[in-house]
NUKE-149158 format. One record per atom (N, C-alpha, C): residue number from 1; residue in three letters; atom name; x, y, z. Coordinates in nm, 3 decimals. Each point is the difference from the previous one (the first is absolute). Last residue first. Layout:
  vovex  tikol  markol        x        y        z
    NUM    ala      CA        X        Y        Z
...
This chain:
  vovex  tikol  markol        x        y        z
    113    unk       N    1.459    1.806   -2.370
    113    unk      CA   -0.005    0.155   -0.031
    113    unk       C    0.026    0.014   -0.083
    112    unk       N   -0.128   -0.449    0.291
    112    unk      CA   -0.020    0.070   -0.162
    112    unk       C    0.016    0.124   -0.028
    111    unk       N    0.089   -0.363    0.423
    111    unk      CA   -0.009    0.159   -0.031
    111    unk       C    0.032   -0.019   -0.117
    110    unk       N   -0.049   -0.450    0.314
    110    unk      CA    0.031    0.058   -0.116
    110    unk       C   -0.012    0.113   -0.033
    109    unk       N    0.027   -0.274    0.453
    109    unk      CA   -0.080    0.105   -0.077
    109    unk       C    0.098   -0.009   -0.121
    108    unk       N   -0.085   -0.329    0.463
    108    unk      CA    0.047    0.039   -0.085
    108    unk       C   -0.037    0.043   -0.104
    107    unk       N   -0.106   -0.143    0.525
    107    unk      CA   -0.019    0.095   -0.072
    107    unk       C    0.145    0.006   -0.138
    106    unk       N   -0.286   -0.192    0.528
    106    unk      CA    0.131   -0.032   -0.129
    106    unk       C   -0.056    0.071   -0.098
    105    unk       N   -0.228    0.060    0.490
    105    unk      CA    0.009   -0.045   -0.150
    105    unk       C    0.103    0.034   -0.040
    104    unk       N   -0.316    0.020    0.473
    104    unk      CA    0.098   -0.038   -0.025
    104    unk       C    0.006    0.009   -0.146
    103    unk       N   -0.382    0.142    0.356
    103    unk      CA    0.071   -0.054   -0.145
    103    unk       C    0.134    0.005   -0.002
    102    unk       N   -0.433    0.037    0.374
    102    unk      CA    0.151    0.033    0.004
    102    unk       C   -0.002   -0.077   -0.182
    101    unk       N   -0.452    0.101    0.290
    101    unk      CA    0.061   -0.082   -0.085
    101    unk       C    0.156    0.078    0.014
    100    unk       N   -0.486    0.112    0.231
    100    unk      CA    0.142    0.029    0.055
    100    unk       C    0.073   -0.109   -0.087
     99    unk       N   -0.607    0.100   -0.023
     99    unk      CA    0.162   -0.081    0.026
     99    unk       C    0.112    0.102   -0.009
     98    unk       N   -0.617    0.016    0.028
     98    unk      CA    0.159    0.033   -0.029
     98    unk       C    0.089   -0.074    0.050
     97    unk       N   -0.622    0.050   -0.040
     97    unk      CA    0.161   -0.064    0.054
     97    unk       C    0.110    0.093   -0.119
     96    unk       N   -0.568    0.069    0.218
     96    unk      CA    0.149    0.041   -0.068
     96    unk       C    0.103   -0.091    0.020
     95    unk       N   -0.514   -0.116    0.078
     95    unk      CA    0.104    0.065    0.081
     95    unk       C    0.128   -0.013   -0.136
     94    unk       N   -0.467   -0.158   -0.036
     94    unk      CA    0.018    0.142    0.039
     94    unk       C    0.082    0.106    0.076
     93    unk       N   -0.155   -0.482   -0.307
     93    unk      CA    0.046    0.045    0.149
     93    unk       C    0.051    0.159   -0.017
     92    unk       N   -0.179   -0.340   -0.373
     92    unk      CA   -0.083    0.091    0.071
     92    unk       C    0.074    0.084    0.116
     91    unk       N    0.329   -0.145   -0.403
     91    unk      CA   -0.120   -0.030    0.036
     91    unk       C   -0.124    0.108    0.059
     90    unk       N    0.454    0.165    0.091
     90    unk      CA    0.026   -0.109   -0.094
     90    unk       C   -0.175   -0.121    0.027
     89    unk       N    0.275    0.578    0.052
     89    unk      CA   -0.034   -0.096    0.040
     89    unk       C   -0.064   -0.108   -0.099
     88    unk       N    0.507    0.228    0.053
     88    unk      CA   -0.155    0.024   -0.007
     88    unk       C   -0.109   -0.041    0.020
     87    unk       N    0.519    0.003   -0.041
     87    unk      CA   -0.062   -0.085   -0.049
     87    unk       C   -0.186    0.009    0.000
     86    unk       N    0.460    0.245    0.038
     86    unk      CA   -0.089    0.027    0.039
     86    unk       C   -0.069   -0.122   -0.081
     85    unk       N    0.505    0.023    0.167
     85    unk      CA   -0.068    0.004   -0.063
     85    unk       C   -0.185   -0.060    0.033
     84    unk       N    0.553    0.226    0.041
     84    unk      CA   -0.109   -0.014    0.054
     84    unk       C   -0.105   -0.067   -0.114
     83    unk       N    0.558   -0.031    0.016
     83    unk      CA   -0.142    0.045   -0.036
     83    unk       C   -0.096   -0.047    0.048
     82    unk       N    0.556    0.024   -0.048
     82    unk      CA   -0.135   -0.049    0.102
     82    unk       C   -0.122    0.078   -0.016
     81    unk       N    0.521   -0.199   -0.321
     81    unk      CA   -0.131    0.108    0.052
     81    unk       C   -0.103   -0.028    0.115
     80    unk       N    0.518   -0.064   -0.298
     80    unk      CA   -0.033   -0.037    0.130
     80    unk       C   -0.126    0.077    0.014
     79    unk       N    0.362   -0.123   -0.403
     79    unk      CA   -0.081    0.071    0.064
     79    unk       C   -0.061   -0.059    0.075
     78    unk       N    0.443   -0.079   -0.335
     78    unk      CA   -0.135   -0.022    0.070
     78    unk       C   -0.029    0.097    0.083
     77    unk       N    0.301   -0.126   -0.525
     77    unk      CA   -0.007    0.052    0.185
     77    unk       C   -0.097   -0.061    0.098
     76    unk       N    0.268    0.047   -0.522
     76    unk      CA   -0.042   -0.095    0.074
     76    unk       C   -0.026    0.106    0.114
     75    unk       N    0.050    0.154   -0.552
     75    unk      CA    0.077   -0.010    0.115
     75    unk       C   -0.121   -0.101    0.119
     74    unk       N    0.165    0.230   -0.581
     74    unk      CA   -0.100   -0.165    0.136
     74    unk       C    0.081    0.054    0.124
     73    unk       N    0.115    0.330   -0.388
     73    unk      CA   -0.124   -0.047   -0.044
     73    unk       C   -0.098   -0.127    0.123
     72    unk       N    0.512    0.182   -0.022
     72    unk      CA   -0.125    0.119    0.028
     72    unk       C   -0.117   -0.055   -0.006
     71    unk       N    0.298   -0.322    0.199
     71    unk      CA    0.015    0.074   -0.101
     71    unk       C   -0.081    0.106    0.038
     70    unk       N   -0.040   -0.247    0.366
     70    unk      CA    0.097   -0.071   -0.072
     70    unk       C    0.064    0.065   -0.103
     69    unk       N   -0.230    0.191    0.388
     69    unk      CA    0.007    0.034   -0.123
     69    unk       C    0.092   -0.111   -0.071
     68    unk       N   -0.312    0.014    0.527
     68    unk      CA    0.134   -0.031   -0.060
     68    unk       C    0.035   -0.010   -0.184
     67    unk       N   -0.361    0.153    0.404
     67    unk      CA    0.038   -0.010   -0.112
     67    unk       C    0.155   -0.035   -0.043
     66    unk       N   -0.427    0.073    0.455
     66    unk      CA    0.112    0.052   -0.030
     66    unk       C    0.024   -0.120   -0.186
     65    unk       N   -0.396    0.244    0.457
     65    unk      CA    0.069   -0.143   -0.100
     65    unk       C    0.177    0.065   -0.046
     64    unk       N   -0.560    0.100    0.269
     64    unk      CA    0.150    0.015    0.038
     64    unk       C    0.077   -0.098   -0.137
     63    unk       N   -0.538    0.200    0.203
     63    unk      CA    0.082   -0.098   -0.061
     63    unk       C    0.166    0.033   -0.039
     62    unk       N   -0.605    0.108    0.292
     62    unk      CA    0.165    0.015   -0.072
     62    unk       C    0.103   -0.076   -0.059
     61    unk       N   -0.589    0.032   -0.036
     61    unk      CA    0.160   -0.019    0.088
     61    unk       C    0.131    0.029   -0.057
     60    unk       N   -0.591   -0.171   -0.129
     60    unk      CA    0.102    0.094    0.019
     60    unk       C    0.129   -0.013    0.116
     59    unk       N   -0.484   -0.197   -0.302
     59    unk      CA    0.065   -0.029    0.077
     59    unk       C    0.132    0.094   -0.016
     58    unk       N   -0.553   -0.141   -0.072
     58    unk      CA    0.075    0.136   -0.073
     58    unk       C    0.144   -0.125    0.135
     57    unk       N   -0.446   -0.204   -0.309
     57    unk      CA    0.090    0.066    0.147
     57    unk       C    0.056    0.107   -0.044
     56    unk       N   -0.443   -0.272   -0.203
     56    unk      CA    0.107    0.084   -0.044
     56    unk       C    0.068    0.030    0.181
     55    unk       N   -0.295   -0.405   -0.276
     55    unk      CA   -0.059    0.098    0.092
     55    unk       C    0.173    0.069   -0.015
     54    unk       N   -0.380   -0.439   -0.172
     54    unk      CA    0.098    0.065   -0.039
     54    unk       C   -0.020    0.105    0.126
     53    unk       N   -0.266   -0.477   -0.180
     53    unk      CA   -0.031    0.152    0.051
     53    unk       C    0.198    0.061   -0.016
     52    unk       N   -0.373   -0.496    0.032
     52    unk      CA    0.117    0.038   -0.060
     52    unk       C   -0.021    0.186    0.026
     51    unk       N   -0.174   -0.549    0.075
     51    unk      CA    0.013    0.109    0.044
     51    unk       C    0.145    0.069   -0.066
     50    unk       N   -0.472   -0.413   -0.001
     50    unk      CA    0.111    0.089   -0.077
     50    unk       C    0.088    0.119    0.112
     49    unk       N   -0.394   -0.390    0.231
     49    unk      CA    0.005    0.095   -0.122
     49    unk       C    0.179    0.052   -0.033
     48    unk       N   -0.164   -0.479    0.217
     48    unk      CA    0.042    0.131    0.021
     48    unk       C   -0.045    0.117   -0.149
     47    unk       N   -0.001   -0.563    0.092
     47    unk      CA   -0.127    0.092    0.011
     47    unk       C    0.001    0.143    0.092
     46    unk       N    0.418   -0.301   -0.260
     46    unk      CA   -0.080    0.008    0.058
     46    unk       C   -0.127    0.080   -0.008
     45    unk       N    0.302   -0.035   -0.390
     45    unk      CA   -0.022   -0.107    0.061
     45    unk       C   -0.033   -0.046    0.141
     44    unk       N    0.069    0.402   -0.224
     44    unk      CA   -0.030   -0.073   -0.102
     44    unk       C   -0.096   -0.110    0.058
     43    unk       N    0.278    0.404    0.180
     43    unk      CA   -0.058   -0.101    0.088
     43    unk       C   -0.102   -0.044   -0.079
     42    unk       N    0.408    0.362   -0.137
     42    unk      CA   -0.125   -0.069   -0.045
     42    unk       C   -0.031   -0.118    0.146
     41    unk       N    0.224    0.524   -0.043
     41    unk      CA    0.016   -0.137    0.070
     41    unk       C   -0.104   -0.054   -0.029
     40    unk       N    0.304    0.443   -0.063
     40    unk      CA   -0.114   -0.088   -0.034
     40    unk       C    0.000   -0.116    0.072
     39    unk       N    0.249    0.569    0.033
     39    unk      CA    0.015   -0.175    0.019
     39    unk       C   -0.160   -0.045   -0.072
     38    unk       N    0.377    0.477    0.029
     38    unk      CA   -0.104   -0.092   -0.048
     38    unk       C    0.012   -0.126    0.050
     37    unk       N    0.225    0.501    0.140
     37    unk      CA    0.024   -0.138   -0.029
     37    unk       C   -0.104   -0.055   -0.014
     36    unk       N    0.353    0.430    0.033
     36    unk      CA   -0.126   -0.007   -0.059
     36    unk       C   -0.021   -0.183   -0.003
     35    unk       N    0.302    0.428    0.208
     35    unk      CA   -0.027   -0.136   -0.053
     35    unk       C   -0.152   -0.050   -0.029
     34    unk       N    0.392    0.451    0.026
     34    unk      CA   -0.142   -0.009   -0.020
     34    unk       C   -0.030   -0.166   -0.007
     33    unk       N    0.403    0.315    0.188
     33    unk      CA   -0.011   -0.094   -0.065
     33    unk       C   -0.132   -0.008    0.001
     32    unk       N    0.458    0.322    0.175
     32    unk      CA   -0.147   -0.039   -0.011
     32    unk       C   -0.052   -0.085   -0.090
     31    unk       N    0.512    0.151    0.251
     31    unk      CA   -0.092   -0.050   -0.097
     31    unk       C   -0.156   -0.005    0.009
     30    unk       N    0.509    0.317    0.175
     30    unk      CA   -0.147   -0.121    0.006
     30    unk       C   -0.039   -0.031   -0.124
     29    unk       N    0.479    0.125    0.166
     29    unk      CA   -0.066    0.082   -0.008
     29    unk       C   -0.143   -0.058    0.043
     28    unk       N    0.574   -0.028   -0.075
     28    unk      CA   -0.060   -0.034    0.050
     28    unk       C   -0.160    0.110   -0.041
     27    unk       N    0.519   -0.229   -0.234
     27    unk      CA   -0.120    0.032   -0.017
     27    unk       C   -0.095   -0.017    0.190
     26    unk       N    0.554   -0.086   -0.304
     26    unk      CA   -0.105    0.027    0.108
     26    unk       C   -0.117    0.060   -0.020
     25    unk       N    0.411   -0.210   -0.315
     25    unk      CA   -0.062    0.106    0.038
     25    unk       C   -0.124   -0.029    0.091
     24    unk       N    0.571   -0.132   -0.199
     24    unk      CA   -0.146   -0.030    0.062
     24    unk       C   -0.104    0.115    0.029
     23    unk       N    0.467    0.019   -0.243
     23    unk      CA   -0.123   -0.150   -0.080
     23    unk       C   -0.106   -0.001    0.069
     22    unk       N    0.273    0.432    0.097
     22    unk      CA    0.042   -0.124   -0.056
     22    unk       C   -0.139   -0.055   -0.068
     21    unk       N   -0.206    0.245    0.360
     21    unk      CA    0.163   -0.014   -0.002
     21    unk       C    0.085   -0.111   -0.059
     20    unk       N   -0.544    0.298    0.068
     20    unk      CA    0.056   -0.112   -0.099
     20    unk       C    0.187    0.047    0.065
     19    unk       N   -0.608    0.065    0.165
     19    unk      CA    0.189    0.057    0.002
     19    unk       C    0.040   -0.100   -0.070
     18    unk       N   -0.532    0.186    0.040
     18    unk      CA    0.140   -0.088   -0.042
     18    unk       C    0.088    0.054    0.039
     17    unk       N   -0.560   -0.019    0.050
     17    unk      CA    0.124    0.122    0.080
     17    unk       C    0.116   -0.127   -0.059
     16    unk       N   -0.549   -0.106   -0.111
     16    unk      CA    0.139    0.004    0.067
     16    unk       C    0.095    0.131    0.015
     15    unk       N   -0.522   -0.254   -0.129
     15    unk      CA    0.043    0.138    0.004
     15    unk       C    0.088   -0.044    0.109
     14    unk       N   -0.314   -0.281   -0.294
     14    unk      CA    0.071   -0.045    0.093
     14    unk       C    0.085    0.141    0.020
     13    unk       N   -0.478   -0.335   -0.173
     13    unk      CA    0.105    0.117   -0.012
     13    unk       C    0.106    0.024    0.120
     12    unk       N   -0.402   -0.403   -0.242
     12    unk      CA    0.040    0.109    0.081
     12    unk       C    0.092    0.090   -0.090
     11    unk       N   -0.361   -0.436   -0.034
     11    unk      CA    0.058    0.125   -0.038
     11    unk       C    0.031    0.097    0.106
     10    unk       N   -0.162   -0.522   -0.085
     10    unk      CA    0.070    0.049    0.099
     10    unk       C    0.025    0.144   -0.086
      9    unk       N   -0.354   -0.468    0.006
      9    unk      CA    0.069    0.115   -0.062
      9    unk       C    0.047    0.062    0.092
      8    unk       N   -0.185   -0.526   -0.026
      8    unk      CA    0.056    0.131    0.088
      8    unk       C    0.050    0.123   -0.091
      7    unk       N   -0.345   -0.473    0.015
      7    unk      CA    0.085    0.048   -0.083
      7    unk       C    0.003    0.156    0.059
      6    unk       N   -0.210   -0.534    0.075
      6    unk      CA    0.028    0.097    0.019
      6    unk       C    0.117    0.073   -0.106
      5    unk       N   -0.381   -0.511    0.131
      5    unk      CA    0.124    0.139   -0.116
      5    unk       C    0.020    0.125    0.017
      4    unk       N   -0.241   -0.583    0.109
      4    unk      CA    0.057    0.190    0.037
      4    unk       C    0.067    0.095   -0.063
      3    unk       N   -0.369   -0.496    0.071
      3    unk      CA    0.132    0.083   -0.097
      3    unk       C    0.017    0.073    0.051
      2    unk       N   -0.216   -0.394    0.276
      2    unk      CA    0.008    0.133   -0.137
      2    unk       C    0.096    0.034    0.009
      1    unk       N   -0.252   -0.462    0.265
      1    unk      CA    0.106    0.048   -0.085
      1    unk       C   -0.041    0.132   -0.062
């Protein structure tokens, strides 16, 4: 038996191009994203040692969406992204990995101006 525990940070950014007609507005451009992820893992209770460590990605791509303005202030939409992502290398092995992820997301905003 052990424990586990992880924990993901995600910071990005996101540089678009808009069109707006009416209530809806369009967006296409990229995103970049810094992840950052920790883990532990007690093995308390076998005759294993501890393990725990952390390590940083980078992940990038394009992205597409659109907005629907209920009022001025909320509006609903979604976005569609495929990002690469550099996952790096992991442990001892000495080979690079990366992925090809697709996102999908629902999306509702509040704007404070």
């Amino acid at each position: 038996y052990s424990d586990y525990g992880m924990c993901m940070t995600h910071l990005g950014a996101g540089f678009f191009q808009t069109g707006q007609k009416g209530k809806f507005l369009t967006y296409y451009g990229g995103r970049i994203e810094l992840l950052r992820v920790s883990w532990k893992r007690d093995y308390s209770s076998q005759n294993t040692s501890d393990s725990d460590g952390s390590k940083t990605d980078i992940s990038f791509g394009p992205a597409a969406g659109f907005e629907y303005f209920i009022n001025d202030r909320f509006s609903i939409g979604g976005e569609f992204q495929i990002n690469y992502v550099n996952i790096g290398k992991w442990d001892d092995d000495d080979a690079s990995r990366y992925m090809i992820r697709t996102k999908p997301l629902f999306m509702m905003r509040y704007y404070v101006n």
